[in-house]
N, C-alpha and C positions, 0 to 999 in steps of 0.2 A: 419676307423680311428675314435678315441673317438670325434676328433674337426669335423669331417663331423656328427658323428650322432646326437652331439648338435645344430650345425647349422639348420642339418634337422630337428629337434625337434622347430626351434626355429617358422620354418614356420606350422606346422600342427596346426589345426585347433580342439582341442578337445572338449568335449560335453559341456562345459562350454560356449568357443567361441561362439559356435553353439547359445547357447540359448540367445546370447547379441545380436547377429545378427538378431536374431529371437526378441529382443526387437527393437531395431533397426527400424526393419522393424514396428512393427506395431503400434508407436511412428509415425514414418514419414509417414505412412498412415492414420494414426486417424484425421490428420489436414483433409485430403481428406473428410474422412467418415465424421463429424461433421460439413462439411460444405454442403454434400449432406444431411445429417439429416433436419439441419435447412431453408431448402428452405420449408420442412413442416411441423416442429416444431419451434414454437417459441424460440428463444435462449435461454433464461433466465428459462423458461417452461423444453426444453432438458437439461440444464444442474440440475434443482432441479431433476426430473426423473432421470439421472444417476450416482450424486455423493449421494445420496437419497442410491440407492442402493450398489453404491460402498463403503458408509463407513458404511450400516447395513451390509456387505460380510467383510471388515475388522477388522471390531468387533469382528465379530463371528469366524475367524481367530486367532485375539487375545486369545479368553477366549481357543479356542480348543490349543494352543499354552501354554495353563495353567498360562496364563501372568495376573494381577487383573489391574482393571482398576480404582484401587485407588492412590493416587498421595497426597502429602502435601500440602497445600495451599499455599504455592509458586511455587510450579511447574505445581498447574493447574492455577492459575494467566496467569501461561507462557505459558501456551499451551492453552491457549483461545485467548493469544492476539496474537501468533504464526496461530492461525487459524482462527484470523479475516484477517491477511496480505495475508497467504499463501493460504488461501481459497477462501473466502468470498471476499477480496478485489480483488486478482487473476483474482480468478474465474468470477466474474463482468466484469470485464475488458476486460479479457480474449474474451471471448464468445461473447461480444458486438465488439470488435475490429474484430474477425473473421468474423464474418457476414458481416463487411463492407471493408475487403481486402480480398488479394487474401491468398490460402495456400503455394505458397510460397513466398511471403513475408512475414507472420506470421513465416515461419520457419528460417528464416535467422536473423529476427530481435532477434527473440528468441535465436538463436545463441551465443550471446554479453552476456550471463548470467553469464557465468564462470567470464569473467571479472569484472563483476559487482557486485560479489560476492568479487570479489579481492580486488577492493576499499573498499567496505564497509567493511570488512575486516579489513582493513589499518586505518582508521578512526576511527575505535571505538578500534586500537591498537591491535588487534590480531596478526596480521600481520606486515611487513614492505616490502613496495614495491621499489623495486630499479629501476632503468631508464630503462631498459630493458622492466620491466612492465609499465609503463606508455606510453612510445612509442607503445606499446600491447595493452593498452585500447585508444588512440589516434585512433590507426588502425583501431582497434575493431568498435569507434562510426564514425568513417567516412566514414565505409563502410556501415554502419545504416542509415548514409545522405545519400550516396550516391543511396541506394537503394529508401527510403523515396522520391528523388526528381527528380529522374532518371521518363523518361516518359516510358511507358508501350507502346508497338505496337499496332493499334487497329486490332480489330478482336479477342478480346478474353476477360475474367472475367477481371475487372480495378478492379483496388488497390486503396485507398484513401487514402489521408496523415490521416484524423483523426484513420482511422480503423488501420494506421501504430502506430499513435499516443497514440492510447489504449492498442496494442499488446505490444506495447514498455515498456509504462506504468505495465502494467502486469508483465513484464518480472522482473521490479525492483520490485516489490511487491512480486514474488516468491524469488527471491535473499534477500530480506528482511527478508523473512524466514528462508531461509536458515542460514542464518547467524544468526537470533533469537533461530534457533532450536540449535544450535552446544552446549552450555552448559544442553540442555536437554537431548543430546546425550550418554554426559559423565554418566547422571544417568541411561537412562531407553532404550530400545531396539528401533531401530528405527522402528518396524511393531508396537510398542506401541506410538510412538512420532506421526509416520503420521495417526494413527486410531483414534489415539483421540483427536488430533487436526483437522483433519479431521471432524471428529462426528460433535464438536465445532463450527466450520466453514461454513458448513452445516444447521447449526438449526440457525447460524444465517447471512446466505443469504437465505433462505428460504422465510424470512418476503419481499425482493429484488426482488423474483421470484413470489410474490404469486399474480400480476396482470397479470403474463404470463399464470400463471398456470391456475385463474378462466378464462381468456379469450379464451384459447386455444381450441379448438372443438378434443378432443380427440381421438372418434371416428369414424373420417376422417383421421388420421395417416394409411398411406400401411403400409404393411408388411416388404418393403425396409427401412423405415423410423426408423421402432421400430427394425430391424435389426441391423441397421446401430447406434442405441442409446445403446443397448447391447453389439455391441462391441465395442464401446468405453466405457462403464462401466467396462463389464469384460475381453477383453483381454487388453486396454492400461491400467483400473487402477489397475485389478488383477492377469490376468495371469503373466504381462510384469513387474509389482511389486515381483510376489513370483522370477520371474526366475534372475534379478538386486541383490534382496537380497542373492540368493544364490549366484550367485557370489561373491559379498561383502567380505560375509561369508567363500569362495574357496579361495581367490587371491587378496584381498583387495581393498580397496576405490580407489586406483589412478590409478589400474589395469581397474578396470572396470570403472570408468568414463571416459577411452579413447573414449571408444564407443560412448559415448552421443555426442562427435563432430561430429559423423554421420549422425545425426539423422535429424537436418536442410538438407541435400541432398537427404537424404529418402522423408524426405518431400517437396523441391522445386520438384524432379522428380516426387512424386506421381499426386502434381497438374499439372502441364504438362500433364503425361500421362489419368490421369484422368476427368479432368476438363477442358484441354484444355485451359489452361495459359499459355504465353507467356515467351519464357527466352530471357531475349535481353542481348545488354552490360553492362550497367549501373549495372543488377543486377547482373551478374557473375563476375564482377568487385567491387562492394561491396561483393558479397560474398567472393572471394578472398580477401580481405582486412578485414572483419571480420575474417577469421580463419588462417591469418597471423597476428592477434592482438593477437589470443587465444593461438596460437603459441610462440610470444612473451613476454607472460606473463607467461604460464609457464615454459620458460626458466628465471625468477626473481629470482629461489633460489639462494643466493653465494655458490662457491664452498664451499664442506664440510659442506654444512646445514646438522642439522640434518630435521625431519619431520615436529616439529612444528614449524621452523622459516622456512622451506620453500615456505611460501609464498602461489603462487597458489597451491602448492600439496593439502596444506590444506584446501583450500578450493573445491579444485578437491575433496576431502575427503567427507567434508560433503557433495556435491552436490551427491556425490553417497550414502552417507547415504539414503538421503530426495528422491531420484531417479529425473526423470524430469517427469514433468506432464504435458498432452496437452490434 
C-alpha cells in the first residue's frame, strides 16, 4: 500500500543519516579524545597545534572550492570580531574549562546552546519568543544548576563548578557567534564564514597560547597524544565539517541540526565508557531537563509561522550553518 511504503520510508536510515550519525559520533567522542590529549599536552599548547592546522586544511578547502577570500570592509570587520567570540574567546574558555571538568559535564552543559541562541536571538529582535520558549530555556538552565551543583559519586574523574563555569561561559561565546554570523550567512557560503573567521580567531589566540606553546617539551608527546590531537583536528573539525555541510546542502538546516541534540549523549556515554565518569541522578536529571528545555523551545513557533518568525527553527538554522564545535 502507498501509506505502508511512506511510513517505511519514513524509518530508513539513508547515506545521508548515516554520515550525521557518523558526526554524531565523533563529536561526542572528541570531548573524550581531548581530554586524554591534554593530560600530555598542554591545553592552550593542543589547541594552537590543532585549530593551527584545522583552519590552514580549511583554507585550502576554500580556494579548491574556487571560493576568494576577499570580502568588503565590513564584512571582514564582522568576521574578525565573529572570530575573536567564536574562536579565540571559545576556544579559551573552552579548553581551560575541559581540563578542569569532566566530559560529560562539558557535554550536557554544552547542550543549552540551541536555547541560548534563542534568547540572544529574541533580544537583538530577530526573533520573538513566546511562553512556551521561555518555560524551554527555564528548563534548559536548571538542569545546567542542577548538573553544576549535583555532587559526583567518588571513585571516579570530579568535575569542578569553575571548569563547569568556563564550559558554560564558552558555550555563550559560541552562541554569540552564531548569532553574529547569521547576517554573514545571507552573503558568503558558510565553508567561507567558518574558514575565515576561523583563520582570524586563530592568529589571534595564538598570542593566548604562545606561553603554552614555548613551555611545552614537544618532544615528549607519545604517539597516542599526537594521535589523539589529529583527530580532533581532522575528523571533529574536517571530516564531521565536510559531511554537516553536505547535508545542509541534501535536506536543510533544521533537518540536520536535529542531530546535534545527540551529540551531549555521545559525549556523557563516551566519558563513562572511556574515562570512567560517573552518571549519577543529579546529572541524568539535569540532563533531562536540559533537552526537555530544547524541546520546549523549539515548540515556540505559533501555528502557521512561516521560517523566519519561527523562532528556534531559526536559529536551529544557523546553528547548523556554523556546525557545533568541540
Amino acid at each position: 500500500m502507498p501509506g505502508s511504503a511512506t511510513r517505511a520510508r519514513g524509518f530508513t536510515l539513508d547515506a545521508n543519516d548515516l554520515g550525521l550519525l557518523g558526526v554524531v559520533i565523533i563529536w561526542g567522542l572528541n570531548l573524550t579524545v581531548i581530554k586524554f590529549a591534554i593530560q600530555e599536552v598542554r591545553p592552550l599548547a593542543f589547541n594552537a597545534a590543532r585549530f593551527t592546522l584545522a583552519a590552514l586544511t580549511l583554507l585550502a578547502l576554500l580556494r579548491l572550492q574556487g571560493e576568494s577570500f576577499r570580502t568588503d570592509r565590513r564584512d571582514l570587520l564582522a568576521l574578525i570580531a565573529a572570530g575573536v567570540m567564536g574562536h579565540t574567546a571559545y576556544q579559551v574558555l573552552f579548553i581551560e574549562g575541559i581540563a578542569r571538568t569532566t566530559a560529560s559535564h562539558a557535554a550536557l552543559i554544552f547542550g543549552v546552546s540551541p536555547v541560548v541562541v534563542a534568547i540572544l536571538s529574541s533580544l537583538l529582535g530577530h526573533e520573538r519568543i513566546r511562553m512556551t520558549g521561555w518555560l524551554g530555556a527555564a528548563s534548559a538552565f536548571g538542569g545546567v544548576y542542577l548538573i553544576m551543583a549535583g555532587k559526583a559519586p567518588a571513585g571516579g574523574p570530579a568535575p569542578s563548578l569553575r571548569g563547569d563555569l568556563l564550559v558554560l561561559a564558552a558555550a555563550v561565546s559560541w552562541c554569540i557567534y552564531t548569532v553574529m554570523a547569521h547576517p554573514l550567512l545571507s552573503r558568503h557560503s558558510p565553508l567561507k564564514v567558518t574558514a575565515l573567521s576561523l583563520g582570524w580567531g586563530v592568529l589571534l589566540m595564538l598570542p593566548f597560547c604562545a606561553p603554552s606553546i614555548v613551555h611545552q617539551d614537544w618532544r615528549r608527546i607519545g604517539v597516542e597524544a599526537w594521535a589523539a590531537t589529529l583527530y580532533s583536528c581532522l575528523f571533529a573539525l574536517v571530516v564531521a565539517y565536510l559531511l554537516w555541510y553536505r547535508s545542509v546542502k541534501k535536506v536543510g538546516n533544521v533537518r540536520t541540526a536535529v542531530y546535534s541534540n545527540l551529540v551531549p549523549v555521545t559525549g556523557t556515554l563516551a566519558g563513562w565508557a572511556f574515562l570512567g565518569e560517573r552518571l549519577y541522578p543529579a546529572l541524568a536529571v539535569g540532563a533531562a531537563a536540559i533537552f526537555g528545555g530544547i524541546a520546549l523551545t523549539r515548540m515556540n513557533a505559533p501555528p502557521g509561522a512561516g521560517a523566519r518568525s519561527a523562532g528556534v527553527n531559526d536559529s536551529a538554522g544557523i546553528a547548523a550553518d556554523l556546525g557545533e564545535e568541540f
